[in-house]
C-alpha positions in Angstrom: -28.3 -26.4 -1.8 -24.5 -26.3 -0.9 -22.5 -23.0 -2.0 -20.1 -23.2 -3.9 -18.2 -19.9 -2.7 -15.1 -20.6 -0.9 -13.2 -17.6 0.7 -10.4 -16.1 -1.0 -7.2 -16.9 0.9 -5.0 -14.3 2.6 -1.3 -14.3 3.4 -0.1 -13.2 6.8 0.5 -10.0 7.6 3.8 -8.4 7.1 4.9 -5.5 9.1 6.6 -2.5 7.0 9.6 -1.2 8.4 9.7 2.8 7.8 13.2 4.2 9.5 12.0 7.9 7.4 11.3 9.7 10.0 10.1 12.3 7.4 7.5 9.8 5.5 4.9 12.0 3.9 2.9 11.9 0.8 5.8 11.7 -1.7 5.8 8.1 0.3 2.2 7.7 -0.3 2.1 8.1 -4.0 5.3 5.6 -4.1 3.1 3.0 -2.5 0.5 3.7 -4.9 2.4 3.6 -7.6 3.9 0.2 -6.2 0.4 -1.1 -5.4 -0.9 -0.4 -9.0 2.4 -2.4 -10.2 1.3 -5.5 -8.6 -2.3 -5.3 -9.8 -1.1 -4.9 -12.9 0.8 -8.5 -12.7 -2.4 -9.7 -10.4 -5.5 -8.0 -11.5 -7.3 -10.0 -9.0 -5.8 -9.7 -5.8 -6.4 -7.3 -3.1 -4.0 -5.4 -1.3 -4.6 -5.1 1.9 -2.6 -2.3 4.2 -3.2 -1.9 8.0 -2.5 0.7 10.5 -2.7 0.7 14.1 -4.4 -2.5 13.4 -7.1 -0.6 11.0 -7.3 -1.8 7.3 -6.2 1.5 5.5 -9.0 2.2 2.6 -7.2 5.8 1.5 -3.7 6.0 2.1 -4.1 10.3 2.0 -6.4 10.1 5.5 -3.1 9.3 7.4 -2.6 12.8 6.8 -5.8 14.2 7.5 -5.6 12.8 11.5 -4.1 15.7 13.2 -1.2 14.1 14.3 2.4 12.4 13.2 2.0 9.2 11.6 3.3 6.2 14.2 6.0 4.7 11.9 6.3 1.3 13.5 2.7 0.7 13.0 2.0 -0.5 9.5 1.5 -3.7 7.9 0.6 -5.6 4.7 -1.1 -8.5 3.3 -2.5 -9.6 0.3 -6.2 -11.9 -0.2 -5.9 -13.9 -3.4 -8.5 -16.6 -4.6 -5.8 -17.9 -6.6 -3.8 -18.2 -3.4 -0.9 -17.4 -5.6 1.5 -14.9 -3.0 4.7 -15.2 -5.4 5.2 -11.7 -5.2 4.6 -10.8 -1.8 7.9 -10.4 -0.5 9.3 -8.7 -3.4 6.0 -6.4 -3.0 6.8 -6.4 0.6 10.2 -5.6 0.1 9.5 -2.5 -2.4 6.7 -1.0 0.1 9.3 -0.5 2.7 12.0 1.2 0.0 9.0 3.2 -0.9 8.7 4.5 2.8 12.2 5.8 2.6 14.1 8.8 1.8 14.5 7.3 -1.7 10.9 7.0 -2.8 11.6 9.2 -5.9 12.2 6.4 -8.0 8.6 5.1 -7.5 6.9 8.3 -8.6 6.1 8.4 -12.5 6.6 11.1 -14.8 4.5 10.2 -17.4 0.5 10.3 -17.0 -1.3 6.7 -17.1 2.0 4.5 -16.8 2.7 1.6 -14.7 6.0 1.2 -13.2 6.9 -2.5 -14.4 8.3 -3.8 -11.1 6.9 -7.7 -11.1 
C-alpha cells in the first residue's frame, strides 16, 4: 500500500538581523505576539525559529543559558503543507523590527487580542 502523506514544505531560512544590543524579553513577547499574528492568518503553518543552528521550541530559554544572547545568530522559516509563504517576508520583516529598540508597539494591552498585522 502507497502512503499518501507527502511532507509539508518549508521555505528557506531567513536570518534576522537584531542591531539591539539590549534585546531582552520585552523583544521576546514582541515576537510572540508577532508569531500568534501570522497563525492567526495561517492556522496551519509552523513557525519555525533557529539559534545557533538549534530550532528554538521556548523563546524564554534564551534567557535561562547563562550568558548574552549572540545577536547575529538567529533565523526563521516557516513549514506549510499548503506551501503558501505569502507572508514570509512581511513576517520576516516584522520579526526583525520586533528585535529592536522599538518593540513596544508589538506588545498588547489588552488580554486575549491578536495584533492584526497580515
Amino acid at each position: 500500500m502507497e502512503s499518501t502523506y507527502t511532507p509539508p514544505k518549508q521555505s528557506p531560512r531567513r536570518k534576522i538581523v537584531i542591531e539591539n544590543p539590549a534585546f531582552g524579553m520585552g523583544n521576546v513577547e514582541a515576537w510572540s505576539n508577532i508569531i500568534r499574528a501570522y497563525k492567526a492568518v495561517h492556522p496551519e503553518h509552523h513557525v519555525n525559529l533557529y539559534y545557533e543552528d538549534e530550532q528554538v521550541s521556548n523563546l524564554t530559554f534564551l534567557f535561562k543559558l547563562g550568558h548574552p544572547v549572540n545577536l547575529e545568530a538567529f533565523e526563521m522559516s516557516v513549514t506549510a503543507q499548503d506551501g503558501e509563504f505569502k507572508h514570509l517576508a512581511k513576517l520576516a520583516r516584522l520579526l526583525v523590527e520586533g528585535a529592536g529598540t522599538d518593540y513596544e508597539k508589538f506588545i498588547l494591552r489588552e488580554i486575549h487580542t491578536i495584533l492584526k498585522l497580515f
